[in-house]
C-alpha positions as MATLAB code, in Angstrom:
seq = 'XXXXXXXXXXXXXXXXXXXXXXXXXXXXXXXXXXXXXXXXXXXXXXXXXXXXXXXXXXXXXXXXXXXXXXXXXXXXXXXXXXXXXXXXXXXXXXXXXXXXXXXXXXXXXXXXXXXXXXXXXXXXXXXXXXXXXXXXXX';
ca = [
      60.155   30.493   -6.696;
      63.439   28.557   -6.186;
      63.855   29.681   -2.569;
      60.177   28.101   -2.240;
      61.523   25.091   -3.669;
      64.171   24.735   -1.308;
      62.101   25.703    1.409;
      59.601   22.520    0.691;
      62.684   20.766    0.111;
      64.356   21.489    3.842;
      60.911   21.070    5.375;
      60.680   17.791    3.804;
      64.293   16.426    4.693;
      63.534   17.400    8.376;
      60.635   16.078    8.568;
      62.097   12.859    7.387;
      65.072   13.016    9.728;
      62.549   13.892   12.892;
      60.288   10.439   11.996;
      63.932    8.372   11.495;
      65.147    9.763   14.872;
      62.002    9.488   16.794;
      62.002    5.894   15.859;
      65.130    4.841   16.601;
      64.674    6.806   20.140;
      61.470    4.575   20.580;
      62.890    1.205   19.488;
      65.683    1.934   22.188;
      64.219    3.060   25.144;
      61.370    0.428   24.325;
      61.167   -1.866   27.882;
      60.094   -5.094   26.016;
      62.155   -7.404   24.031;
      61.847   -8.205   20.115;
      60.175  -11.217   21.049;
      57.332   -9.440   23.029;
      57.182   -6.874   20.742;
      56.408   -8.995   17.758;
      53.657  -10.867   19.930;
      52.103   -7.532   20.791;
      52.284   -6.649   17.151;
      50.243   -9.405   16.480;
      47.765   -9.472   19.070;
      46.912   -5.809   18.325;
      47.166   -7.088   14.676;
      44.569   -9.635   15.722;
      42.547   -7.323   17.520;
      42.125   -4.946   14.777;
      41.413   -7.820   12.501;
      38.393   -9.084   14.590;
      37.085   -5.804   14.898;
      37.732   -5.213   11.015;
      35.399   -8.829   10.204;
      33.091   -7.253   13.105;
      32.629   -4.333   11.340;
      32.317   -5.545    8.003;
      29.792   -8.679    9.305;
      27.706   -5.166   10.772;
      27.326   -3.632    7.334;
      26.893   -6.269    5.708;
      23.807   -7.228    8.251;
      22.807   -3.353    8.086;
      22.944   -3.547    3.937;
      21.059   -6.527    4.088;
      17.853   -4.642    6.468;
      18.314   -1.836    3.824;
      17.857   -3.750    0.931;
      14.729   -6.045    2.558;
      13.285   -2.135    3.694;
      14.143   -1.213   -0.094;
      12.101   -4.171   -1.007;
       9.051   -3.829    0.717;
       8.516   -0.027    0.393;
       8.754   -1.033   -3.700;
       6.037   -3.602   -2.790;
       4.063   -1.633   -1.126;
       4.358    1.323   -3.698;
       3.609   -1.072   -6.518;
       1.025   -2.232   -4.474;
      -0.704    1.187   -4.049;
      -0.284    1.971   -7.752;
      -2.328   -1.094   -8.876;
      -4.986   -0.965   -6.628;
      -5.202    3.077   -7.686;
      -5.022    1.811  -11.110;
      -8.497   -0.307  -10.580;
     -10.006    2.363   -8.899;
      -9.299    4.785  -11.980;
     -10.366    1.770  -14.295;
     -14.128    1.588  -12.625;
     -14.349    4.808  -12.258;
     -13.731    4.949  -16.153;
     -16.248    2.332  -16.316;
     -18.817    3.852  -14.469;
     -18.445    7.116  -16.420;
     -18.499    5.075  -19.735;
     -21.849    3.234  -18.529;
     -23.090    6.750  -17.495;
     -22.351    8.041  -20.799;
     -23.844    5.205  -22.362;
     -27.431    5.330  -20.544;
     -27.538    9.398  -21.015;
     -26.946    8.759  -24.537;
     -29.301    5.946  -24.896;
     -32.323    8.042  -22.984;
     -31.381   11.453  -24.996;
     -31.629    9.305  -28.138;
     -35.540    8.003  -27.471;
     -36.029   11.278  -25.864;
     -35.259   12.701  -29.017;
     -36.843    9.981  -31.725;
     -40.115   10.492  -28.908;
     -40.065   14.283  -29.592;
     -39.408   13.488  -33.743;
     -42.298   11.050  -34.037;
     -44.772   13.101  -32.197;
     -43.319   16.227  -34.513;
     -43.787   14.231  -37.435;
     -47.483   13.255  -36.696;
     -48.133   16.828  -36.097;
     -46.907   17.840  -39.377;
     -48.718   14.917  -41.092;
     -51.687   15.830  -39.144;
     -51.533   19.708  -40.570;
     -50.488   18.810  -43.966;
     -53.318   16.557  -44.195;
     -55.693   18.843  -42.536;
     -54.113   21.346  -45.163;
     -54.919   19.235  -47.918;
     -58.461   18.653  -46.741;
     -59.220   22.306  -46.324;
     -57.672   23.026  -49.525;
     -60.117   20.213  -51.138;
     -62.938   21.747  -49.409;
     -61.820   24.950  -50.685;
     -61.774   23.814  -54.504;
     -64.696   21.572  -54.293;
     -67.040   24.913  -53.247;
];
């Protein structure tokens, strides 16, 4: 495990030495002066700036068209969900209503169909009584 170590270690120490040496090699044989180096360092600093505010202004604009998408398609949802809502609402209605009118024409159906029973039963029972008169009177 230590000869691991000290392999990472070596790596690491050449690795630094390589960057240190291949800097100083480019800052040497570089053809420009300080002074135009610096300005190039900050026109390329510039550069990357403006694209930078470009970029962000872009997803900004693009975050923006999301959210107003985001917005409308929740419109448009709630939208559909209310007007489904009335529909299921007279449609419950209508059913009740339905209900309502079956009920009300089984219910005279039926008191029809209990008078006109009754009457018949009055009508025997009293033609049962009259026979039975007859009966006792001869």
């Amino acid at each position: 495990m230590s000869q691991d170590n000290n392999l990472a270690k070596g790596f690491l120490i050449g690795f630094l030495a390589g960057g240190a040496v291949g800097a100083v090699v480019a800052l040497l044989t570089a053809p420009k002066s300080g002074k135009e180096l610096r300005a190039d360092i900050k026109m390329k600093s510039e550069e990357y700036l403006d694209e930078a505010e470009k970029y962000l202004t872009e997803a900004k604009d693009k975050a923006r068209e999301l959210i107003n998408e985001g917005k409308k398609k929740s419109e448009r949802i709630i939208h559909d969900a209310k007007s489904k809502s009335e529909d299921i609402l007279k449609d419950a209605e209508k059913v009740i209503k339905d209900a309502k009118v079956k009920t009300t024409d089984a219910f005279y159906s039926g008191k029809e169909k209990i008078e006109s029973e009754a009457d018949r039963i009055k009508s025997s029972v009293k033609a049962g009584l009259d026979a039975y008169k007859e009966a006792k009177n001869s």
